[in-house]
MARFI-965727 format. One record per residue: x, y negated, z of N, C-alpha, C in turn; residue number from 0; residue in three letters. Coordinates in steps of 0.05 Angstrom, whole numbers. Atoms other than C-alpha are relative to their C-alpha. Layout:
<rec n_px="X" n_py="Y" n_pz="Z" ca_px="X" ca_py="Y" ca_pz="Z" c_px="X" c_py="Y" c_pz="Z" seq="NUM" type="Ala"/>
...
//
This chain:
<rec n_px="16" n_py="0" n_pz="24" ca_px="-46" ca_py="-71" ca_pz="72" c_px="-17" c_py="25" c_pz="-1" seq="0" type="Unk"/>
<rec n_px="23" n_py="-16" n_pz="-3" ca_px="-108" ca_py="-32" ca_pz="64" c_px="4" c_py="15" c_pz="-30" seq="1" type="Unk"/>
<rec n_px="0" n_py="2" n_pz="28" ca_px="-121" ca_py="4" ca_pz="4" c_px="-27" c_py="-18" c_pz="-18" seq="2" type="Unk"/>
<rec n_px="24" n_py="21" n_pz="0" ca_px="-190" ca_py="-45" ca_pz="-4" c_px="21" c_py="-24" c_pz="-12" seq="3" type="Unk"/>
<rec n_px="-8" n_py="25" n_pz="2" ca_px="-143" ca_py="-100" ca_pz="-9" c_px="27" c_py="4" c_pz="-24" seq="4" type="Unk"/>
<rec n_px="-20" n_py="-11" n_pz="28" ca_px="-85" ca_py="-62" ca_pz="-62" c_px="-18" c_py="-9" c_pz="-18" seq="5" type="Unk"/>
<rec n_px="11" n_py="8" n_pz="31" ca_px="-142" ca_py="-55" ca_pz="-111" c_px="-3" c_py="-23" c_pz="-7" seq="6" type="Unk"/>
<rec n_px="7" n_py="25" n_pz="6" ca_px="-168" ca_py="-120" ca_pz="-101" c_px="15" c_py="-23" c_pz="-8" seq="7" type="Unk"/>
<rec n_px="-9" n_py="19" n_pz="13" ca_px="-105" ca_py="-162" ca_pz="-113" c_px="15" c_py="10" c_pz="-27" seq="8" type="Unk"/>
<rec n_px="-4" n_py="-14" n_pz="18" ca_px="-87" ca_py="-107" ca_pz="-167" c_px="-23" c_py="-11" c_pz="-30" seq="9" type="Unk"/>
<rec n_px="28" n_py="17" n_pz="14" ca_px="-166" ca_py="-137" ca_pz="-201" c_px="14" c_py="-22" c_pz="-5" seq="10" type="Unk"/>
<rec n_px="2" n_py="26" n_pz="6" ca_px="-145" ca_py="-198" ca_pz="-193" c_px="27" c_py="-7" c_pz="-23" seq="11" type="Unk"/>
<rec n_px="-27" n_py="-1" n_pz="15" ca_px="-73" ca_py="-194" ca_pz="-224" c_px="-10" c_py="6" c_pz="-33" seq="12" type="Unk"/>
<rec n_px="11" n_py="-1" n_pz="24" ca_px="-103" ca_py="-160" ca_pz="-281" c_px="-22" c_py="-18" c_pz="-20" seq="13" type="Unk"/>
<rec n_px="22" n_py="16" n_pz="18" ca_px="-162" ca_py="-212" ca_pz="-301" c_px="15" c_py="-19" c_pz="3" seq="14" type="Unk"/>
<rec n_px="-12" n_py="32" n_pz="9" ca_px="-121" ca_py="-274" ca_pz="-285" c_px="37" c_py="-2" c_pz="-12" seq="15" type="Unk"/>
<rec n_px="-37" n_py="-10" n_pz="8" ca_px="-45" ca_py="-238" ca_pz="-309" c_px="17" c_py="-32" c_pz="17" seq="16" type="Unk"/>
<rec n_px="-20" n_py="19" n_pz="-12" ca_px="-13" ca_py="-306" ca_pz="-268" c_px="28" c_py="-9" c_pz="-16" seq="17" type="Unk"/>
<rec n_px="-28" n_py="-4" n_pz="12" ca_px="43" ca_py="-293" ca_pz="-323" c_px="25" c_py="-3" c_pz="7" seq="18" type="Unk"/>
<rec n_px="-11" n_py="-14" n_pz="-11" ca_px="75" ca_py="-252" ca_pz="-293" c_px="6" c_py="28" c_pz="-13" seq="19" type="Unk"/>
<rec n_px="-3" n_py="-22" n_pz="11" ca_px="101" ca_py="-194" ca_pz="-329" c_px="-6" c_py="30" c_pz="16" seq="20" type="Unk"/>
<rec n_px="-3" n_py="-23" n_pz="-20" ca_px="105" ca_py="-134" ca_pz="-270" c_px="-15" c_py="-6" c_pz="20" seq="21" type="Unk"/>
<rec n_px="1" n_py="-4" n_pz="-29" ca_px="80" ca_py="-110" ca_pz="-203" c_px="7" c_py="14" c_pz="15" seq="22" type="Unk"/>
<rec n_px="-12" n_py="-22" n_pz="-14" ca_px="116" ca_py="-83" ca_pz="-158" c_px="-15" c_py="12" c_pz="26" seq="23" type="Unk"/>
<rec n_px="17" n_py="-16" n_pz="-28" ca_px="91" ca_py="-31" ca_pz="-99" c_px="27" c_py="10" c_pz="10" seq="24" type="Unk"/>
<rec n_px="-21" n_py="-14" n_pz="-14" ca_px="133" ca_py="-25" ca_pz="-39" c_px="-6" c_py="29" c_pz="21" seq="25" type="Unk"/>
<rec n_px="0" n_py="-30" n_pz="-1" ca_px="129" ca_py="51" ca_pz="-22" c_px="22" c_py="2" c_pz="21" seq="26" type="Unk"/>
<rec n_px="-16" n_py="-14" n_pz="-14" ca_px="156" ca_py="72" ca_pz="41" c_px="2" c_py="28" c_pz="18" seq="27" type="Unk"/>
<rec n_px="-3" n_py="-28" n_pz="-10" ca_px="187" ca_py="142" ca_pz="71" c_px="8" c_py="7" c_pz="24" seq="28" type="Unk"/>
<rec n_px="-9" n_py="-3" n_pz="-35" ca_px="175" ca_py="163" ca_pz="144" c_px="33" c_py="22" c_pz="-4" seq="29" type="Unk"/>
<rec n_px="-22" n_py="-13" n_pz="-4" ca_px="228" ca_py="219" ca_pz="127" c_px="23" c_py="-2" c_pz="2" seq="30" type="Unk"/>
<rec n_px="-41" n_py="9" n_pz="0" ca_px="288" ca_py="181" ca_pz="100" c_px="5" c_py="-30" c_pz="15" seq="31" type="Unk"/>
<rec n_px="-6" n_py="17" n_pz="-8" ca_px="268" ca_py="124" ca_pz="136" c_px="3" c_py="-33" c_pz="-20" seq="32" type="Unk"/>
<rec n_px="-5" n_py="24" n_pz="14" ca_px="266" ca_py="77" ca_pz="76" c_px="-14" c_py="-3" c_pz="-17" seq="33" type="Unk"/>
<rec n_px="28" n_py="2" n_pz="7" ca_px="231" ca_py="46" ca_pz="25" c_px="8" c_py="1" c_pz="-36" seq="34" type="Unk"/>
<rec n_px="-7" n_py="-7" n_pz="26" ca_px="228" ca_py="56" ca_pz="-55" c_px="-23" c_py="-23" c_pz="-13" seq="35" type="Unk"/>
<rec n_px="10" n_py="18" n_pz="9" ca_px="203" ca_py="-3" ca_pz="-97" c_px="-10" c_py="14" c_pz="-28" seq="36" type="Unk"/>
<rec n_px="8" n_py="-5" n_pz="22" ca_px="162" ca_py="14" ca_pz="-159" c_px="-4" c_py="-31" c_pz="-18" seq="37" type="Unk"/>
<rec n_px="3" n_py="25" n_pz="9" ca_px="160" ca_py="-34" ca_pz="-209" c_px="-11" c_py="5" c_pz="-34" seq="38" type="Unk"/>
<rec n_px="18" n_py="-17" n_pz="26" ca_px="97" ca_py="-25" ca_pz="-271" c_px="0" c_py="-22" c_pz="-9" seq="39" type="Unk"/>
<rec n_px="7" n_py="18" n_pz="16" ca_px="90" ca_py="-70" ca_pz="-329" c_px="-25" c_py="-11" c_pz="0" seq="40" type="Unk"/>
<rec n_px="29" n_py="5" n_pz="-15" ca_px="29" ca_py="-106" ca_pz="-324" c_px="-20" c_py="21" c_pz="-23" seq="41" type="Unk"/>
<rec n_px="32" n_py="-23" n_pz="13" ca_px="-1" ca_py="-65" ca_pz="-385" c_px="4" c_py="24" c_pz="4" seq="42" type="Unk"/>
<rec n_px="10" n_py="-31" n_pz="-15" ca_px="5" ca_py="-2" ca_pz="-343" c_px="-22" c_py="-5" c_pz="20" seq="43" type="Unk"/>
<rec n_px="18" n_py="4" n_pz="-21" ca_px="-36" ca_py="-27" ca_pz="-293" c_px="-23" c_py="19" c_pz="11" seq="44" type="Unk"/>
<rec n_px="34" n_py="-15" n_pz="-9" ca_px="-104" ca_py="-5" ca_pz="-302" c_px="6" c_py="37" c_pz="11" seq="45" type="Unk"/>
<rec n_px="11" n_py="-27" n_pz="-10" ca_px="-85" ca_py="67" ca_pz="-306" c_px="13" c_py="1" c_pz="25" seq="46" type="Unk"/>
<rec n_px="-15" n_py="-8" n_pz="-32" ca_px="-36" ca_py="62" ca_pz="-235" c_px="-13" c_py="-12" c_pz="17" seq="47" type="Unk"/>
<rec n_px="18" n_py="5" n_pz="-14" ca_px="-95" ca_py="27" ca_pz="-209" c_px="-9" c_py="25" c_pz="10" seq="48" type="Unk"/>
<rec n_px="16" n_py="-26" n_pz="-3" ca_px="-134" ca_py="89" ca_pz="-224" c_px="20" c_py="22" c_pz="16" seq="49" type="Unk"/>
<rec n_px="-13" n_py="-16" n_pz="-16" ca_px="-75" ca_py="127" ca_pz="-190" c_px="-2" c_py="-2" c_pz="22" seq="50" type="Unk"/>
<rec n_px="3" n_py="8" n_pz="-31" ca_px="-70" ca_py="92" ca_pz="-131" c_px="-23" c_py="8" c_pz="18" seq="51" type="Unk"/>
<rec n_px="14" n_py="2" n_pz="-14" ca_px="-140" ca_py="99" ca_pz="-115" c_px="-10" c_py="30" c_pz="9" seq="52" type="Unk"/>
<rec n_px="6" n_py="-26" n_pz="-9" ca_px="-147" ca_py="172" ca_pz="-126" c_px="27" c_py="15" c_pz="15" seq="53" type="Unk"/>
<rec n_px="-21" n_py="-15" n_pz="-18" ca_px="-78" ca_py="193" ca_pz="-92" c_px="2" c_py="-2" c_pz="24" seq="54" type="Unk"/>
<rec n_px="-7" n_py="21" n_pz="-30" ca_px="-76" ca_py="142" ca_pz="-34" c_px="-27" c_py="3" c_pz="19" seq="55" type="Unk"/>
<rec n_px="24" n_py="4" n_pz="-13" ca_px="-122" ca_py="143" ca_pz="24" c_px="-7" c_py="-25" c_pz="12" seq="56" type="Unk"/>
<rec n_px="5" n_py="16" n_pz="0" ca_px="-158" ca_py="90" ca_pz="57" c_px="21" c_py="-24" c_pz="12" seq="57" type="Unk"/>
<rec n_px="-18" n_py="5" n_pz="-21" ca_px="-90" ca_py="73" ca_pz="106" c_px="24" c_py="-12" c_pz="-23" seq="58" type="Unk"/>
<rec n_px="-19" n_py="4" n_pz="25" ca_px="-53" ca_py="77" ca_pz="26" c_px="25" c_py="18" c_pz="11" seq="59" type="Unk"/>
<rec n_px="-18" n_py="-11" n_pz="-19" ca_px="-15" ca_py="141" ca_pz="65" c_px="-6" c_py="17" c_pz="-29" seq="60" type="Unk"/>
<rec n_px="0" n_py="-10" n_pz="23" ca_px="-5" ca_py="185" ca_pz="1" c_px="-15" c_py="31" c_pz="2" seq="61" type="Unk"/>
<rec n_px="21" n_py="-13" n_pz="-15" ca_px="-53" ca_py="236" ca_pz="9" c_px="17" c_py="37" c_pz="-3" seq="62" type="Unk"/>
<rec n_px="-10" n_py="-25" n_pz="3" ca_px="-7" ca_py="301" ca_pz="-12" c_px="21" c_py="-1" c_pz="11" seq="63" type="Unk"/>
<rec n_px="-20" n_py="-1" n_pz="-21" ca_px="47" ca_py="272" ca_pz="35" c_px="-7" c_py="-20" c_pz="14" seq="64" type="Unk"/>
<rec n_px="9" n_py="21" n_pz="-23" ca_px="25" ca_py="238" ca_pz="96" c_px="26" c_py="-11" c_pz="8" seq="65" type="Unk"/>
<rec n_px="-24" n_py="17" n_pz="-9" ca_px="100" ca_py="213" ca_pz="104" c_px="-1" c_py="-21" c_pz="-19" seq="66" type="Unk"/>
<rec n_px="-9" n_py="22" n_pz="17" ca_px="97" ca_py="166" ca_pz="42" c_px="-29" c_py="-21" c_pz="1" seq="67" type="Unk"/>
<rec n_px="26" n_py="23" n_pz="9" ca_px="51" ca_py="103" ca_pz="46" c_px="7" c_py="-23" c_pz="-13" seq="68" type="Unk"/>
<rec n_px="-9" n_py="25" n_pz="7" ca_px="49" ca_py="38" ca_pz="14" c_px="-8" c_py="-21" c_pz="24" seq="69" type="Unk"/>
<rec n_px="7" n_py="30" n_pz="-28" ca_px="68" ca_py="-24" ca_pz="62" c_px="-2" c_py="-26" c_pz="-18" seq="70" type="Unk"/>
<rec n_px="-5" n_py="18" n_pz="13" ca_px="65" ca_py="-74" ca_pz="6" c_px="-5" c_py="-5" c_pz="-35" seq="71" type="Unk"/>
<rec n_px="-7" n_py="3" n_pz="35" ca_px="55" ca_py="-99" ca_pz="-68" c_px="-5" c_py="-39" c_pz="-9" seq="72" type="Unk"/>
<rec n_px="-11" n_py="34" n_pz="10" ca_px="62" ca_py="-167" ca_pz="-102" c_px="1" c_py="2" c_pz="-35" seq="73" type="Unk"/>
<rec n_px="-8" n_py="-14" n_pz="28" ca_px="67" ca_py="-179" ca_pz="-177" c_px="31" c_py="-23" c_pz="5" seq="74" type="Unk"/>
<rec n_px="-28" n_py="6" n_pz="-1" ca_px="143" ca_py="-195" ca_pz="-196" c_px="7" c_py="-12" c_pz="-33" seq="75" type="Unk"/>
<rec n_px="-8" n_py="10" n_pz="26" ca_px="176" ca_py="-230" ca_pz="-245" c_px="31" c_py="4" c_pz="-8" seq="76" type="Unk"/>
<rec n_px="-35" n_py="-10" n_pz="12" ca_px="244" ca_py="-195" ca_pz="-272" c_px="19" c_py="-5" c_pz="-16" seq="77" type="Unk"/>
<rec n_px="-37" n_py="13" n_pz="16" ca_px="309" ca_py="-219" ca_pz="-297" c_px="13" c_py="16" c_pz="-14" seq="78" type="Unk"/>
<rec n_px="-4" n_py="-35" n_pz="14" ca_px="329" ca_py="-163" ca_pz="-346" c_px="37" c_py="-16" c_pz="-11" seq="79" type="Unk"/>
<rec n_px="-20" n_py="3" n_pz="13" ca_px="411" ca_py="-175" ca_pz="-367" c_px="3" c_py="24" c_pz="-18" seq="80" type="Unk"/>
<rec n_px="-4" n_py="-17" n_pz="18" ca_px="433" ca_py="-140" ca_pz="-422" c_px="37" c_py="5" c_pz="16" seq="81" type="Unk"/>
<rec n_px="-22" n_py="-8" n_pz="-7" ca_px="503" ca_py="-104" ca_pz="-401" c_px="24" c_py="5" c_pz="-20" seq="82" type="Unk"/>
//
């Protein structure tokens, strides 16, 4: 995944919401070897759009640590139990 193609199904998520509550970005770490799932409400969006585009470079390699990039995002739809 490019970062061209993050924003653009990030756009699209936001004008057509799919109802879908969330999206998650899968975030992973050359150091530990693994990967860390973020998961934003859809009305955070716009501004972690605006994150993404100024943190991430064009590869989506995190630009103040070249070990963390994104390999993935999707929007998600979550099962919340109460405990």
């Amino acid at each position: 995944m490019t970062k061209d193609e993050l924003l653009e199904l990030m756009d699209d998520f936001m004008l057509n919401g799919w109802d879908i509550p969330h999206f998650c970005v899968e975030v992973f770490n050359d150091e530990i070897d693994d990967y860390e799932y973020i998961v934003n409400p859809a009305s955070s969006l716009s501004y972690k759009r605006k994150y993404y585009d100024k943190a991430y470079d064009d590869d989506l390699r995190l630009k103040a640590n070249n070990n963390i990039h994104i390999k993935d995002a999707y929007p998600l739809s979550v099962i919340r139990r109460k405990l």
